[in-house]
KEVEXVEX-958145 format. One record per residue: residue in three letters; x, y negated, z negated of N, C-alpha, C, O in turn; residue number from 0. Coordinates in Angstrom, 2 decimals. Layout:
[ala; [X; Y; Z]; [X; Y; Z]; [X; Y; Z]; [X; Y; Z]; NUM] ...
//
This chain:
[unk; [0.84; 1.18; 0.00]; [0.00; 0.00; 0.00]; [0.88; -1.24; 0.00]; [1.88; -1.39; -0.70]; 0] [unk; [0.35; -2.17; 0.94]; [1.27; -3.27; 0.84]; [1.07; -4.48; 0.26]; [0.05; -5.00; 0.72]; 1] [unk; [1.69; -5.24; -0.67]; [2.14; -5.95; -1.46]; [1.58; -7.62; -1.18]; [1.25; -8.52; -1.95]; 2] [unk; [1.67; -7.50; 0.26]; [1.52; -8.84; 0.68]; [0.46; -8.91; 2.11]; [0.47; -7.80; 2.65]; 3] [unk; [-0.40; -9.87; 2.80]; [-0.84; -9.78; 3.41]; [-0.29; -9.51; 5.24]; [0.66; -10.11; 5.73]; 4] [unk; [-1.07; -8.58; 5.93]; [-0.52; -8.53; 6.59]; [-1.32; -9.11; 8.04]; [-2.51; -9.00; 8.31]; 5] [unk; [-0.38; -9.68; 8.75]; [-0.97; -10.91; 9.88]; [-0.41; -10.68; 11.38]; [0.79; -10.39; 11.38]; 6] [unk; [-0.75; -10.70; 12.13]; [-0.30; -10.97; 13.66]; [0.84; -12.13; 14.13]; [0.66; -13.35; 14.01]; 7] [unk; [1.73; -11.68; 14.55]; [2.85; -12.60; 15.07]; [1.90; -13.67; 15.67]; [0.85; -13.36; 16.23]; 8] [unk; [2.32; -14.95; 15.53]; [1.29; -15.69; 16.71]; [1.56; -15.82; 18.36]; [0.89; -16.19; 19.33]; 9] [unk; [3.10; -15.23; 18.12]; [3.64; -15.02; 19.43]; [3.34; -13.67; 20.44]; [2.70; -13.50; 21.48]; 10] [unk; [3.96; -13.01; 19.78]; [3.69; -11.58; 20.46]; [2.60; -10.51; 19.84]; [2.63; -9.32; 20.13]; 11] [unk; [1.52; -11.17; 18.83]; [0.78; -10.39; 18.02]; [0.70; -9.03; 17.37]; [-0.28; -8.32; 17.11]; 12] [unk; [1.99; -8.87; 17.17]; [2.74; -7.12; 16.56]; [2.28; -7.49; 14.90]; [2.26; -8.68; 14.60]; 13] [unk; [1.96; -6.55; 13.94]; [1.56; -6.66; 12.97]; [3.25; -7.27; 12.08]; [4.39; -6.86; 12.32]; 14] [unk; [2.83; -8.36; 11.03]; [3.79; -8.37; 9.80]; [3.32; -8.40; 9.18]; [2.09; -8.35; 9.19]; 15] [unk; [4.16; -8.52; 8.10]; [3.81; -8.50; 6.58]; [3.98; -9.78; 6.00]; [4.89; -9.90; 5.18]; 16] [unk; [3.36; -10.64; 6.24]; [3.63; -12.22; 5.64]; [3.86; -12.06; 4.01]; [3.02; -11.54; 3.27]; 17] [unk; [5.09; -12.58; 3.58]; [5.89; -12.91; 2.22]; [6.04; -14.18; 2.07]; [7.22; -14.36; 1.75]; 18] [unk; [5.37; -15.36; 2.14]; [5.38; -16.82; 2.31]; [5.24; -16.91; 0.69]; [5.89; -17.77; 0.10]; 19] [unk; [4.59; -16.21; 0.14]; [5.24; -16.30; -1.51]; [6.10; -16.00; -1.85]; [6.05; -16.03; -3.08]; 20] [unk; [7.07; -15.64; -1.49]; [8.14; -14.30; -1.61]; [9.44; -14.72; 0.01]; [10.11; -13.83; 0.55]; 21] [unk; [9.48; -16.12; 0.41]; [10.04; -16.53; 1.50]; [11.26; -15.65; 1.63]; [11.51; -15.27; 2.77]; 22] [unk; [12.14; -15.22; 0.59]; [13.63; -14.80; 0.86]; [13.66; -13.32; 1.24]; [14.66; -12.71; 1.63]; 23] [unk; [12.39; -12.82; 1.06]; [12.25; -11.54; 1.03]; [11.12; -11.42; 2.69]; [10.53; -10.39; 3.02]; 24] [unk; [11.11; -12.11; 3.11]; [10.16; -11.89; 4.49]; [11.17; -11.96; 5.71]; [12.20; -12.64; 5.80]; 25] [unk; [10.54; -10.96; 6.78]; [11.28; -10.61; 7.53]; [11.83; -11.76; 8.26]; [12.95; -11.61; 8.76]; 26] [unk; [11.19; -12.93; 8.42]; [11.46; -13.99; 8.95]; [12.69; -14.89; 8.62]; [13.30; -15.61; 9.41]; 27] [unk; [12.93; -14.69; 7.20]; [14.14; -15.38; 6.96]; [15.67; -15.05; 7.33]; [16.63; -15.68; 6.90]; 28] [unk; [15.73; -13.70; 8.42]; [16.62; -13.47; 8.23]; [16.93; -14.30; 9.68]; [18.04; -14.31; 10.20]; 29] [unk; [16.06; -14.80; 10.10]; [16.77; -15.84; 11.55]; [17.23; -17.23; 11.01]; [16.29; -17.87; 10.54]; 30] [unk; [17.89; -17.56; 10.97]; [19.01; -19.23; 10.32]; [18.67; -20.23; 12.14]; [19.38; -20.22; 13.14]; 31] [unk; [17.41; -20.90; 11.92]; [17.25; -21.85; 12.57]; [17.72; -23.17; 12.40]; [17.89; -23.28; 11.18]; 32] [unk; [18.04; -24.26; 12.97]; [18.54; -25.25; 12.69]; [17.06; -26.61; 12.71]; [15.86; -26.38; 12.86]; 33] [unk; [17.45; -27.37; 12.59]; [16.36; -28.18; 12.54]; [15.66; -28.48; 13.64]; [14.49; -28.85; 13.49]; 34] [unk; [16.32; -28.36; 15.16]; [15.99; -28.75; 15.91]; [15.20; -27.65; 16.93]; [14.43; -27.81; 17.88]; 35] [unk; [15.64; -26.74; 16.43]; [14.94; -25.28; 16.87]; [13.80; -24.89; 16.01]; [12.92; -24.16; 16.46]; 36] [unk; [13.79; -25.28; 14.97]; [12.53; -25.11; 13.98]; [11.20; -26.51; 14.64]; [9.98; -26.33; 14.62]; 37] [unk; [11.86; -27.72; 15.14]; [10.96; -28.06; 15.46]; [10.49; -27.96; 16.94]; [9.37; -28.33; 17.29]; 38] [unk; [11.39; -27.45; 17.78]; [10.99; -26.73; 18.94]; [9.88; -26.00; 19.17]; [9.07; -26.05; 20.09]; 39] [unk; [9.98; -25.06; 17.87]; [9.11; -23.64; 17.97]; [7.41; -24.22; 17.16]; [6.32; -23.81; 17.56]; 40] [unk; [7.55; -25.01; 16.25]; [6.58; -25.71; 15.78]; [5.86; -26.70; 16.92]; [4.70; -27.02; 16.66]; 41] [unk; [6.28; -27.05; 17.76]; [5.91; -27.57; 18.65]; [4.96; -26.97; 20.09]; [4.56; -27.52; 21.12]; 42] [unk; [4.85; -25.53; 19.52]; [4.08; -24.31; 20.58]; [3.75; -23.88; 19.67]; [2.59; -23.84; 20.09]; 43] [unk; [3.61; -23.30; 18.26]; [3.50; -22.37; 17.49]; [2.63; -23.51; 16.04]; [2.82; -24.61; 15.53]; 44] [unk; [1.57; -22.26; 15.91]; [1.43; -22.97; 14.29]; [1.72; -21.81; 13.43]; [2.40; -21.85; 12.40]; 45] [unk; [1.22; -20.89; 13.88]; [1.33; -19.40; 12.37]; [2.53; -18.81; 12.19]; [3.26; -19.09; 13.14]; 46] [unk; [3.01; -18.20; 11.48]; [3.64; -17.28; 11.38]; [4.84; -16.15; 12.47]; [4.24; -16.19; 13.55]; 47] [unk; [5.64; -15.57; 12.63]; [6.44; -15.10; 13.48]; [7.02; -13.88; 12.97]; [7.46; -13.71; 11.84]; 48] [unk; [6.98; -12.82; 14.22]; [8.17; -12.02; 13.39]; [9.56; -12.61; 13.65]; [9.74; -13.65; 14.29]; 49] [unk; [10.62; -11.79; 13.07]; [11.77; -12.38; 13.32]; [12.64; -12.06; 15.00]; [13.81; -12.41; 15.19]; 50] [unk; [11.68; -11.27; 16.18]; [12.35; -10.30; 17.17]; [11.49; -12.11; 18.04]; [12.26; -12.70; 18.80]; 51] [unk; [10.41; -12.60; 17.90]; [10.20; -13.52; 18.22]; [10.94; -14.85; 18.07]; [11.55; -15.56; 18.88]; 52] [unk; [10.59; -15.01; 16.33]; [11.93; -16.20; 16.22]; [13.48; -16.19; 16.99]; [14.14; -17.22; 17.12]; 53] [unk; [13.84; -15.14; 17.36]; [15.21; -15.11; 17.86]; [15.15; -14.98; 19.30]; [16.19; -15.34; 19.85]; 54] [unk; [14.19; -14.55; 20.09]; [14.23; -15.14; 21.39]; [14.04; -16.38; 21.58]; [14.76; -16.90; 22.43]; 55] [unk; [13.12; -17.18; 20.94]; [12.40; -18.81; 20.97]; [13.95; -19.59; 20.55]; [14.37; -20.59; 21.12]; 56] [unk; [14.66; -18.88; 19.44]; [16.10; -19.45; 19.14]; [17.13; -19.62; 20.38]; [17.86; -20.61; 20.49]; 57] [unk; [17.09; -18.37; 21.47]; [17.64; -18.27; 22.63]; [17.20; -18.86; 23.90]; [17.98; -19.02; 24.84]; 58] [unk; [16.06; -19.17; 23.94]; [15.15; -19.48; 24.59]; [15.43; -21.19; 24.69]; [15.54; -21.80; 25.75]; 59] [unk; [15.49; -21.74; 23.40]; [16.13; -23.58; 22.69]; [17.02; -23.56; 23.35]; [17.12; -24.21; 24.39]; 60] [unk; [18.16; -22.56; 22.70]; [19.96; -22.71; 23.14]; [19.76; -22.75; 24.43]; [19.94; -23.89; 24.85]; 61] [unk; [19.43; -21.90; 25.35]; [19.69; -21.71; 26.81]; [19.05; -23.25; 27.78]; [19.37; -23.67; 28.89]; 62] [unk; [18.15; -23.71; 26.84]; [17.36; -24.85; 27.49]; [18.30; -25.86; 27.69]; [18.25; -26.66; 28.62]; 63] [unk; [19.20; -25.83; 26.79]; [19.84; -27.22; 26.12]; [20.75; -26.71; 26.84]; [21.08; -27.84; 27.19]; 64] [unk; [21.57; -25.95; 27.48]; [22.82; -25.46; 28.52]; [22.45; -26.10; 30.01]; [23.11; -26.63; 30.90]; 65] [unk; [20.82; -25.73; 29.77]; [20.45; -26.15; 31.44]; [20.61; -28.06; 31.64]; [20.78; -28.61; 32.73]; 66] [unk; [20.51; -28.68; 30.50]; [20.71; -30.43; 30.42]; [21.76; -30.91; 31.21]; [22.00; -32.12; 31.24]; 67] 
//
């Protein structure tokens, strides 16, 4: 049984386990966004993410900013 609620990526809609009480312990924290990539992704996105999402949208920023 799980501990915490569980929600749809808003990206790719694969089930997680949202830990937003519990931030250090959710799968999401293990992507290290910078500020400008956090507001990138906030800028398409309102809910939640897994982390296989956050790290393409992270690659997805970087590669944008190569094409400038």
């Amino acid at each position: 049984m799980t501990k915490h609620e569980i929600i749809p990526c808003d990206r790719c809609g694969d089930s997680i386990e949202c830990k937003a009480n519990a931030y250090t312990k959710c799968q999401c924290s293990v992507v290290q966004l910078n500020l400008n990539e956090v507001q990138y992704i906030a800028e398409n996105y309102d809910g939640c993410m897994c982390a296989k999402c956050l790290l393409e949208l992270q690659e997805e920023y970087r590669a944008m900013l190569v094409q400038q």
